[in-house]
C-alpha positions in Angstrom: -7.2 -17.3 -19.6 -10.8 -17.7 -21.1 -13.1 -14.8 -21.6 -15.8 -16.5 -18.5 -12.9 -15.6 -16.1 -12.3 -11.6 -17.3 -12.3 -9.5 -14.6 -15.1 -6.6 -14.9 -16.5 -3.9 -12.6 -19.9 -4.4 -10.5 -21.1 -2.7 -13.8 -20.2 -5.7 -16.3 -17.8 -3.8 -17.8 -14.6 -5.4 -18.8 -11.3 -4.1 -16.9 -8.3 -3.5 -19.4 -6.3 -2.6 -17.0 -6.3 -3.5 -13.1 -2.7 -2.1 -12.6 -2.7 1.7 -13.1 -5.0 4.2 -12.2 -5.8 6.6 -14.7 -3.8 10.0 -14.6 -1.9 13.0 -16.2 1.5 11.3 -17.6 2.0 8.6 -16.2 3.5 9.7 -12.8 -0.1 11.7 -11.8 -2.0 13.4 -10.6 -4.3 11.0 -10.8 -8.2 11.9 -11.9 -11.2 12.2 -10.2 -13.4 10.3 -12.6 -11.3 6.9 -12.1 -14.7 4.9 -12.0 -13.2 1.8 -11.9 -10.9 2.6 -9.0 -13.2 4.5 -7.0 -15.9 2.0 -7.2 -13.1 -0.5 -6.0 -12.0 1.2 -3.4 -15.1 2.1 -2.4 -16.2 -1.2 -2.2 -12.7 -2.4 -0.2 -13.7 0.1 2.5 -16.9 -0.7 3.3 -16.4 -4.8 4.2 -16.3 -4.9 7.6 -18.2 -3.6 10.3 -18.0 -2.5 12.5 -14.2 -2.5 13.5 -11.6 -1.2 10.9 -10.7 -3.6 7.4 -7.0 -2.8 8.3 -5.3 -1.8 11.8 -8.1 -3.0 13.6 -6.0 -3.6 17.1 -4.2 -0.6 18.3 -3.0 1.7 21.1 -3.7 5.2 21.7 -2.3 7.9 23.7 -2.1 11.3 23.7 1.2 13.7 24.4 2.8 16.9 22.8 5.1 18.0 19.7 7.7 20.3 20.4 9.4 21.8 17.3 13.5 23.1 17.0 12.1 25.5 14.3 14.8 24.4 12.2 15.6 22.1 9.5 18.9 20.7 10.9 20.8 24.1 11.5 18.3 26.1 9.1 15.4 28.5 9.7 12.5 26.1 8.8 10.4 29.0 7.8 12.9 29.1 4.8 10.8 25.2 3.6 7.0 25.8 5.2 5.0 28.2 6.7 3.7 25.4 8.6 2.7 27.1 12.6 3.4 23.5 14.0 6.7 23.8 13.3 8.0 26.9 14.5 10.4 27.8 17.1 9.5 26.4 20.7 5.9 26.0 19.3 4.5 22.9 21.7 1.0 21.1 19.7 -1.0 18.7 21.6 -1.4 15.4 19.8 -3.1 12.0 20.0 -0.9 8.8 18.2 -2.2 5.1 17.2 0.4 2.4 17.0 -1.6 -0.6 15.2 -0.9 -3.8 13.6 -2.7 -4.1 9.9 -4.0 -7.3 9.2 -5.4 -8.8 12.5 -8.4 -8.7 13.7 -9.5 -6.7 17.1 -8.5 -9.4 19.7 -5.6 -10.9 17.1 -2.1 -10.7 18.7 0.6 -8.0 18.8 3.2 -10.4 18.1 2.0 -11.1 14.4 4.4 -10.7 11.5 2.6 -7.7 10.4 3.7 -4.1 9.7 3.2 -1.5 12.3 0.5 1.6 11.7 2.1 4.7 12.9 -0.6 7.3 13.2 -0.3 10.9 14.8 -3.0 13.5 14.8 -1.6 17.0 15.5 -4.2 19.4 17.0 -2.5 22.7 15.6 -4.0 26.3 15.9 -4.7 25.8 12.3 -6.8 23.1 13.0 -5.9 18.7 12.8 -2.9 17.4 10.6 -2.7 13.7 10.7 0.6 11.8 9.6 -0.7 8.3 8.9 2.5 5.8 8.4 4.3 2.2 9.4 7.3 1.5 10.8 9.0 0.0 7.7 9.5 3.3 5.5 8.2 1.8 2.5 4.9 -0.3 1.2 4.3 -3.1 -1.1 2.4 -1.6 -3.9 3.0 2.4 -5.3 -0.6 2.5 -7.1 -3.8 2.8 -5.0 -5.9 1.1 -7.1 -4.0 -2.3 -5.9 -4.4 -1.2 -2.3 -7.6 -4.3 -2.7 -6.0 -6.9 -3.8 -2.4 -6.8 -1.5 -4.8 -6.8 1.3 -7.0 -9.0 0.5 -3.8 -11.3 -0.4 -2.8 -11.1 3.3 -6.0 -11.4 4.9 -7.4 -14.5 5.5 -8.5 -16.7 2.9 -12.1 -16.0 2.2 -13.2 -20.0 2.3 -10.9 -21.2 5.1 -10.4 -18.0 7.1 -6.9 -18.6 7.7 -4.1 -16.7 6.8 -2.5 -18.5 4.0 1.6 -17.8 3.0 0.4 -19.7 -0.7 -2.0 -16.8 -0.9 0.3 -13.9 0.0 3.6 -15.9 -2.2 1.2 -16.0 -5.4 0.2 -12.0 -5.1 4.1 -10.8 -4.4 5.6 -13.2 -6.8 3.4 -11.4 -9.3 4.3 -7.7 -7.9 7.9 -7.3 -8.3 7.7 -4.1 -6.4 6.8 -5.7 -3.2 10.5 -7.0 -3.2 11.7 -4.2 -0.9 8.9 -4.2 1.3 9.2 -7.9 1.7 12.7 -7.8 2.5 12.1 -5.9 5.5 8.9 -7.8 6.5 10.0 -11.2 7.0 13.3 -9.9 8.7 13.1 -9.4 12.4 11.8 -6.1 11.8 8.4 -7.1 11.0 8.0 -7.9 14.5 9.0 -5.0 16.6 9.7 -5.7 20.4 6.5 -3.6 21.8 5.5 0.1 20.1 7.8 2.1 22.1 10.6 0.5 20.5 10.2 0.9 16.9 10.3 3.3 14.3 7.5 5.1 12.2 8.0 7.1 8.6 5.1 8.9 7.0 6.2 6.8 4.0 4.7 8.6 1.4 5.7 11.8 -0.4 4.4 15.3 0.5 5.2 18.9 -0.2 6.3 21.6 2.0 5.2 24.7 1.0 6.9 28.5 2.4 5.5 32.3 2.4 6.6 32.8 -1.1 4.9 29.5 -2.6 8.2 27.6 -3.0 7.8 24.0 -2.7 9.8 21.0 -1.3 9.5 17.2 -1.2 9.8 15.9 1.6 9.5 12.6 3.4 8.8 11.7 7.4 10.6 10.0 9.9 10.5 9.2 13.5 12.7 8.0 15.7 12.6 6.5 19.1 15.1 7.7 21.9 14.4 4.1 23.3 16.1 2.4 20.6 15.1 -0.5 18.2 14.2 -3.2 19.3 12.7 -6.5 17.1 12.3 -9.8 17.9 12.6 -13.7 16.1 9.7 -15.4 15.2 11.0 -17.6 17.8 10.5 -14.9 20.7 7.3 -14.2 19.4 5.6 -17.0 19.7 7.0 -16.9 23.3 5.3 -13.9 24.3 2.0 -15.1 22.4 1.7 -18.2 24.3 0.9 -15.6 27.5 -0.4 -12.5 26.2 -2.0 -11.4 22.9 -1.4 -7.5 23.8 2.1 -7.7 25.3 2.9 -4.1 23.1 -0.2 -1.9 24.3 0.4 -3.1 27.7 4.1 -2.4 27.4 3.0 1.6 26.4 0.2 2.3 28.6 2.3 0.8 31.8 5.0 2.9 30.5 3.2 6.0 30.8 1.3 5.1 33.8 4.8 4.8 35.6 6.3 8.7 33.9 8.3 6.5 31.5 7.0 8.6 29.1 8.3 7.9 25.4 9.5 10.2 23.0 10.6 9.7 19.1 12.7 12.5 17.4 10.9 13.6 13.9 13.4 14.0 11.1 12.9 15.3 7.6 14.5 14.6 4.2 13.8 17.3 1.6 14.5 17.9 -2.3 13.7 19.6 -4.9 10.2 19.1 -6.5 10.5 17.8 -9.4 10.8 14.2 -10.8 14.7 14.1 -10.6 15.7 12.4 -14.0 19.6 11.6 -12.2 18.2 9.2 -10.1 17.5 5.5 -10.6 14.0 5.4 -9.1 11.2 7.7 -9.1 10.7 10.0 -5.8 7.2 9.7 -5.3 7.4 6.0 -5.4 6.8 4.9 -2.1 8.2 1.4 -2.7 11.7 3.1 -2.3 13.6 5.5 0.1 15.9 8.1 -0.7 19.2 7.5 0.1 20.2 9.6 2.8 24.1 10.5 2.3 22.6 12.2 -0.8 19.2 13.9 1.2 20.4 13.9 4.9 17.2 13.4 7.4 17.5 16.5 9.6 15.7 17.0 13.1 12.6 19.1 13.2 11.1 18.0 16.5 10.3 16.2 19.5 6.9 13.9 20.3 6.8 12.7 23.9 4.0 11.0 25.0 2.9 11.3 28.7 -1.2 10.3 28.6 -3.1 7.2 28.6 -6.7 6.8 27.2 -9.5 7.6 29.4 -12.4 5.1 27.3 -11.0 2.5 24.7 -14.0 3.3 22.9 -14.6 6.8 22.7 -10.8 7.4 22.1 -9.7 4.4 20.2 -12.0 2.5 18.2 -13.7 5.8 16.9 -10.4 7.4 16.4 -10.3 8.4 12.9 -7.1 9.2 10.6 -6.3 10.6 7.0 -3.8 11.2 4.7 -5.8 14.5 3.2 -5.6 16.0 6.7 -3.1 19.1 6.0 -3.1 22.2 7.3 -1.4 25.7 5.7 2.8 25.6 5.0 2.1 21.6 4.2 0.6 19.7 0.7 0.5 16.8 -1.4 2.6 15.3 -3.9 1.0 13.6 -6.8 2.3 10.0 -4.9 -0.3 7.7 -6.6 -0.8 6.1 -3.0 -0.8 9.3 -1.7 -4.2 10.5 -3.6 -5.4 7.1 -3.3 -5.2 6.8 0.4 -6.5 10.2 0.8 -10.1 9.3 -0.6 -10.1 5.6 0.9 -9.5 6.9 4.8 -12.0 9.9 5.0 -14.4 7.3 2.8 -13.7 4.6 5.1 -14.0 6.6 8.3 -17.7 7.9 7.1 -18.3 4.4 6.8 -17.3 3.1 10.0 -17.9 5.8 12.5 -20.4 7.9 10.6 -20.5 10.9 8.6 -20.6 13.2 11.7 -17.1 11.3 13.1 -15.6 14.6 12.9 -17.6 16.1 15.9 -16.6 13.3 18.1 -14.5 15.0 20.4 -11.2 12.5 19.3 -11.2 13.8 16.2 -12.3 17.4 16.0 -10.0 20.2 16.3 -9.1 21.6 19.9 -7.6 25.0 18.9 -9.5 26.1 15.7 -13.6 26.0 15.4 -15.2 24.4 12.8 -17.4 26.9 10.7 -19.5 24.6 8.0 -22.5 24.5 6.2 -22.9 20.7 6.6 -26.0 20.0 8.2 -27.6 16.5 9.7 -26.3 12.9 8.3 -26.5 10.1 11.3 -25.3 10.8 14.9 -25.5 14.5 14.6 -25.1 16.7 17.8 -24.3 20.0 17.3 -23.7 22.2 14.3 -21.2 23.9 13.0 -22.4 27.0 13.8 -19.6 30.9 13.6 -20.4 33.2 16.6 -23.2 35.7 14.6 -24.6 33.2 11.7 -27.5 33.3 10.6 -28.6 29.6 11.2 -31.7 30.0 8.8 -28.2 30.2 5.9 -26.4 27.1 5.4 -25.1 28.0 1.9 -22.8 30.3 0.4 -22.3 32.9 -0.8 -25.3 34.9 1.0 -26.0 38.7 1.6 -28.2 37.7 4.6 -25.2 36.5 7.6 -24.2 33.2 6.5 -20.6 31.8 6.1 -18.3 33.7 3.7 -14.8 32.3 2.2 -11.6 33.6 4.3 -9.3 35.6 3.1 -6.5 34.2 0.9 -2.7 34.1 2.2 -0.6 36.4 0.0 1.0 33.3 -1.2 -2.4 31.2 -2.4 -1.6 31.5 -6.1 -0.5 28.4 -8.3 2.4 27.0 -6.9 4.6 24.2 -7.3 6.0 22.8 -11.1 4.0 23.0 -14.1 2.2 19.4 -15.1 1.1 18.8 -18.8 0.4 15.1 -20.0 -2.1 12.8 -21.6 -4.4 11.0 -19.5 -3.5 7.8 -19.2 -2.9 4.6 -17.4 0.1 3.7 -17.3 3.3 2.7 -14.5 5.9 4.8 -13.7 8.9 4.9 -15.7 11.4 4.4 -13.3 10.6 1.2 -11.2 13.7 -0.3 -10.1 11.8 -3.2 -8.2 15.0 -5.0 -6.9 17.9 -2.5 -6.4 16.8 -1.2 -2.8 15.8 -4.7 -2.0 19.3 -6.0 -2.2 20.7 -3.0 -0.3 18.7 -3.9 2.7 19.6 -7.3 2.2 23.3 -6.5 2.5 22.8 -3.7 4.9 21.4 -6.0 7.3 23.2 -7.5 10.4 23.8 -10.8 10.4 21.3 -12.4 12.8 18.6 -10.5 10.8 20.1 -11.7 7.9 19.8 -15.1 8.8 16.3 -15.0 9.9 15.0 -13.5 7.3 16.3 -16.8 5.1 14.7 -19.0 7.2 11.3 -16.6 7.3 10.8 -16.9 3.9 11.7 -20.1 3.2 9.1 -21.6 5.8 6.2 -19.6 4.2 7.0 -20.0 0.8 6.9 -23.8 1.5 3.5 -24.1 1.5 3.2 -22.0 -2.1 2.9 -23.6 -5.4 6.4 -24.8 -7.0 5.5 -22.4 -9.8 5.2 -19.5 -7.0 8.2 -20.6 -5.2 10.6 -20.5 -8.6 9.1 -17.2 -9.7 10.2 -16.0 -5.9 13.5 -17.5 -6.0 13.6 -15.4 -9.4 12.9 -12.2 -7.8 15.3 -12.7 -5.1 18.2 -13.4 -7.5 17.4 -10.4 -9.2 17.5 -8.3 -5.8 20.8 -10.2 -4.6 22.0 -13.3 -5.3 23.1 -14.5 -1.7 19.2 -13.9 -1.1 18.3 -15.7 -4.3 20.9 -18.5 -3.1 20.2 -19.4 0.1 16.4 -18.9 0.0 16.2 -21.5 -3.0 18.7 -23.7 -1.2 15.8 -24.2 1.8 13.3 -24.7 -0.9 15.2 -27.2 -3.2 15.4 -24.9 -6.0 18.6 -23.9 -8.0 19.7 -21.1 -10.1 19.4 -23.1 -12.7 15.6 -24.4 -12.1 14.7 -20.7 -12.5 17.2 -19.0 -15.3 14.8 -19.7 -18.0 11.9 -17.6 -16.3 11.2 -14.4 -18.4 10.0 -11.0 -16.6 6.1 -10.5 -16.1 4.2 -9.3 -18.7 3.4 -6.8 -16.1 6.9 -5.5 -15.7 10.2 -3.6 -18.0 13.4 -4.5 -16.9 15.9 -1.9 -16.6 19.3 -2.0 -17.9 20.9 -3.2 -14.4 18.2 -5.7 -14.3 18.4 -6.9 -17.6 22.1 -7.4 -16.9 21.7 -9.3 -13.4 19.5 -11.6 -15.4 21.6 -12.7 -18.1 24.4 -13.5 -15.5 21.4 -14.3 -12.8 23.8 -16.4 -9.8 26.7 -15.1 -11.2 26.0 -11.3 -9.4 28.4 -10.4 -7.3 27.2 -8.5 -4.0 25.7 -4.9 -4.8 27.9 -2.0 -3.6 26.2 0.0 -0.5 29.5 1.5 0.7 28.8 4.5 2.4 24.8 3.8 2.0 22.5 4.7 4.6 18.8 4.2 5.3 17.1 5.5 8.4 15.4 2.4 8.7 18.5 0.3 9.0 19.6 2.2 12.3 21.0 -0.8 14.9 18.1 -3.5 15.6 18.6 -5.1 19.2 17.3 -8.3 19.2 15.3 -9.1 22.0 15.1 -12.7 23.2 11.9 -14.3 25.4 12.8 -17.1 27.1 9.5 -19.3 27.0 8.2 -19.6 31.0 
């Protein structure tokens, strides 16, 4: 590549390295003065207006969170000190179910991943779990949170959604394997909203009385079942109705149908868990779940429509940094990432006051600040007795003071020492989860996956198409078979690629490449995922 094509910042400066943020170690936390990402980011957020850059169409509604107080058969006040979660306790909550990549008026129908939104109003004030309904994502660093989007957007000449576009990103991000996988498999177009699943998808913390701390990871699912449809069905539904799904939930509800999903948990240890083959906080992978067992926590049913698409839609605003006591982050590189690019994007979009609008702020605990003015203002934050002539603290004269720290507020958590740096994880294992899904897949959504992938990666280049049969090889070789077998491409055409420069092979990988088509199928025996739980095809006969 010549030196007039180097990528810089808006600054001019070169960028060395558009891959990794910059952290402590090289699994995080990541640091505040990432210049390059921020400004990136910051950038990324602010490109459309006035509707949202991602999950621009979506439903709302509103319902309740009932909790067991238990963590399968356990006290859950043994894992958080979390209020939401105790015994019988019932929390009011709103939920958006979005696609991503469509605009406002686009159509529910599109191949898309599913937003899965819910914004808890607890007695401790709002905590929002902000997911999709495939588990998993395509990138695990923030700072390429830009570019896969702007990969599956539209192309910025043409403004058309291009599969050369999005085949040249992935064929250069081995990690999006997985996420790929279950994309272009029926699952990528759920039935309607009330029939599909939603995971928090990336790594948090739970946190108890005495400051012990958990990983844990989020998943809801529907008592209606699963439900997905071909590509095939659709297109059927399109050809009548570009918001068949919100139509489906708010009818629902209007009728008492009201849906509910179960919440389950998986928990371990927090740390980085050398015995296993990927890294936990990578959220590119799941954890297996006959080794950490999802157990039930709780039960969401929704029972409320919107009463203004505006007021309680569009200026609905969401965030990953939205915790409350008892719950915490993990150093999840999209985690941290996401966290600044939703608040950042919400200020943006709605305005710096979006918290006041009544969506958005808390309904059972009162917001005490010292913020004052920025656009579309209307009331401030103001405690019973402060002195409104102090908005600063620490004061002697009636202003704001700090509250009084839990018993359990001192350091917490394992002890993190490392260079800074910018660098990938160790443990990437792009293709290994990829090739369970494959096999744990049922046939039908087997077969359509095949014939997914090898219609869009048609119209890629034949250099994009090897380097894809490649990858698929790698992740299991009936994929990497019958995929290149639509697209006129052998084994043999693509045995002689060599790993990106941006990637380390481990040794199981290495080893699948030197016998690449000679791999026989990967052992899931007694392998579970949540997200593989039974998928009922739905068919739509065209009227």
């Amino acid at each position: 590549m010549t030196d007039e094509r180097r990528l810089t910042t808006r600054q001019g400066h070169p960028v060395y390295d558009n891959q990794n943020q910059r952290t402590v170690g090289a699994r995080g936390p990541a640091t505040l003065e990432n210049y390059h990402f921020l400004e990136k980011v910051s950038h990324f957020d602010r490109e459309r207006i006035p509707e949202r850059v991602v999950h621009a169409r979506g439903a709302v509604a509103f319902g309740t969170f009932e909790a067991t107080g238990r963590w399968g058969d356990e006290p859950i006040e043994r894992f958080t000190r979390a209020k939401v979660f105790k015994t019988g306790k019932v929390t009011d909550l709103a939920i958006r179910l979005s696609t991503v990549i469509g605009g406002r008026d686009s159509s529910e129908t599109a191949r898309d991943p599913r937003g899965f939104a819910v914004k808890f109003y607890t007695e401790d004030g709002n905590w929002d779990l902000v997911g999709n309904n495939l588990g998993i994502f395509f990138i695990r660093d923030a700072i390429k949170f830009p570019d896969v989007i702007h990969s599956l957007k539209p192309d910025p000449v043409t403004f058309r959604q291009e599969p050369a576009r999005i085949f040249d990103f992935m064929s250069q991000t081995p990690e999006s394997m997985h996420m790929l996988v279950n994309l272009f498999s029926p699952r990528g177009i759920p039935a309607d909203y009330r029939h599909m699943q939603g995971f928090g998808v990336n790594t948090y913390k739970w946190v108890n009385s005495e400051g012990e701390t958990k990983l844990v990871k989020y998943h809801w699912l529907p008592q209606q079942g699963v439900k997905s449809m071909t590509e095939e069905d659709a297109a059927n539904i399109q050809a009548g109705d570009l918001g068949h799904a919100s139509k489906d939930l708010y009818d629902a509800i209007e009728s008492g149908d009201y849906p509910k999903w179960d919440l389950y948990v998986q928990m371990m240890d927090d740390h980085d868990h050398p015995e296993l083959d990927f890294d936990p906080l990578d959220d590119t992978k799941v954890w297996p779940e006959e080794v950490f067992e999802p157990k039930h926590v709780g039960t969401m049913t929704l029972n409320r429509n919107v009463d203004d698409h505006h007021n309680q839609n569009e200026q609905i605003a969401f965030g990953t940094g939205v915790l409350v006591d008892g719950l915490d982050f993990s150093d999840d590189k999209m985690l941290v990432g996401r966290t600044f690019s939703y608040s950042d994007t919400q200020r943006y979009r709605v305005g710096p006051n979006y918290l006041q609008l009544p969506v958005n702020s808390p309904k059972h605990a009162r917001p005490q600040t010292n913020q004052r003015g920025g656009e579309m203002s209307y009331h401030i934050d103001l405690a019973d007795g402060q002195n409104p002539h102090v908005n600063y603290e620490p004061s002697t004269m009636g202003g704001l003071h700090e509250a009084a720290k839990p018993a359990s507020s001192q350091a917490y958590g394992p002890e993190i020492v490392g260079r800074l740096t910018r660098e990938r994880i160790p443990r990437t294992n792009d293709y290994a989860q990829a090739g369970e899904r494959f096999r744990l897949m049922e046939d039908w959504e087997r077969d359509d996956l095949v014939k997914n992938f090898v219609a869009n990666i048609s119209e890629a280049t034949r250099e994009v198409q090897e380097r894809m049969v490649w990858h698929f090889f790698l992740c299991e070789d009936e994929l990497g078979e019958r995929v290149g077998e639509g697209l006129g491409i052998t084994v043999d055409d693509v045995r002689g690629l060599a790993p990106l420069e941006t990637q380390t092979l481990n040794e199981e990988e290495l080893r699948r490449l030197e016998n690449l088509g000679k791999n026989g199928p990967r052992d899931v025996e007694g392998h579970t995922m949540t997200h593989c739980v039974p998928n009922e095809h739905v068919v739509v006969e065209r009227s």
